[in-house]
Structure formats: C-alpha cells, structure tokens
C-alpha positions as CSV (number, residue, x, y, z in Angstrom):
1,X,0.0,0.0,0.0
2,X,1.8,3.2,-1.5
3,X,2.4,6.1,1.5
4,X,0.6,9.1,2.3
5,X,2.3,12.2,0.4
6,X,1.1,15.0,3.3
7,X,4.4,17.5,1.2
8,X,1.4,19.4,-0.4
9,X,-0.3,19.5,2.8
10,X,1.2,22.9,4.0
11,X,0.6,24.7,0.7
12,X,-2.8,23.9,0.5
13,X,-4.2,24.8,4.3
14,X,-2.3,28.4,3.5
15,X,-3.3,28.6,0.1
16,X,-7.1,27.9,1.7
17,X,-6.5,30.1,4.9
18,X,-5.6,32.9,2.7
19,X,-8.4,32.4,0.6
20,X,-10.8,32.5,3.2
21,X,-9.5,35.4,4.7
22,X,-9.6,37.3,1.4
23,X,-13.3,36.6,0.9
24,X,-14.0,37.7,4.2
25,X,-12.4,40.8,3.8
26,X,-13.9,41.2,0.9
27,X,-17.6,40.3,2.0
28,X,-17.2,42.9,4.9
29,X,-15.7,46.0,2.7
30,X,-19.1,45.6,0.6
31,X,-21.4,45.2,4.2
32,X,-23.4,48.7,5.2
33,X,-23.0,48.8,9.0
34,X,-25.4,50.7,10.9
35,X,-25.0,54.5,11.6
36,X,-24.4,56.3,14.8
37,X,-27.9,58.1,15.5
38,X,-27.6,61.5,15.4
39,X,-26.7,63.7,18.3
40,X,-30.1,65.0,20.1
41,X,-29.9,68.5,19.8
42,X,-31.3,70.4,23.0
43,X,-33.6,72.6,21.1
44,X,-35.7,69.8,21.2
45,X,-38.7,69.3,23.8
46,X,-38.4,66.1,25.6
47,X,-42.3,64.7,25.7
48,X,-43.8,65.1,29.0
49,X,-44.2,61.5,29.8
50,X,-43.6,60.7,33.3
51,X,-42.1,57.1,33.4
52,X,-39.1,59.0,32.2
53,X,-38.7,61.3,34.8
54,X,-38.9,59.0,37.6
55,X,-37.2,55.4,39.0
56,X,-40.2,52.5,39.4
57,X,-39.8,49.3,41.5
58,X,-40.1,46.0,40.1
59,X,-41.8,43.5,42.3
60,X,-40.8,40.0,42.1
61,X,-44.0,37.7,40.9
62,X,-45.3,36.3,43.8
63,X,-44.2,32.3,43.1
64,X,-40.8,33.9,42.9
65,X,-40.9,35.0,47.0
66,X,-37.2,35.3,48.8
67,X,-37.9,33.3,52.0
C-alpha cells in the first residue's frame, strides 16, 4: 500500500487560509453597518411622559418570593 504524500499538505491549508481570509475581507468591505444616530440636539422638547422622569420598582412575581 503506496504512503501518504502529506508535502502538499502545508501549501494547500495556507493557500485555503488565505483564501478565506480574502473573501472575508472582501464580504465585509461591501457590508453597510449601521450608523451612529444623530446627536439630540437640545432645542428639542423632551415629551412630558412621566415614566421618564422618575425610578419604578419591580416586584418580584409572587411564586418567585425570597424566603
């Protein structure tokens, strides 16, 4: 039974790491990430809405009880 030439091996993985890496970088230059909102500027009026103006409490259900 003729041996096992693994010479080639070490070529190919690079050859194939390389490769991969390349289309990667490539599939990421063409991707649209999402923006940064836009700074709030302070002209604006903040809607009078009072769960933002104050801290609520969150009750744990009552199955959940800490004995």
């Amino acid at each position: 039974m003729p041996q096992l030439d693994t010479s080639t091996w070490f070529t190919t993985i690079m050859a194939m790491l390389l490769a991969l890496y390349l289309i990667t970088q490539l599939k990421l230059l063409n991707t649209n990430f999402y923006q940064s909102p836009p700074q709030k500027t302070p002209n604006k009026q903040i809607p009078n809405n009072h769960w933002q103006l104050k801290w609520t409490k969150i009750y744990l259900p009552h199955s959940q009880l800490q004995q």
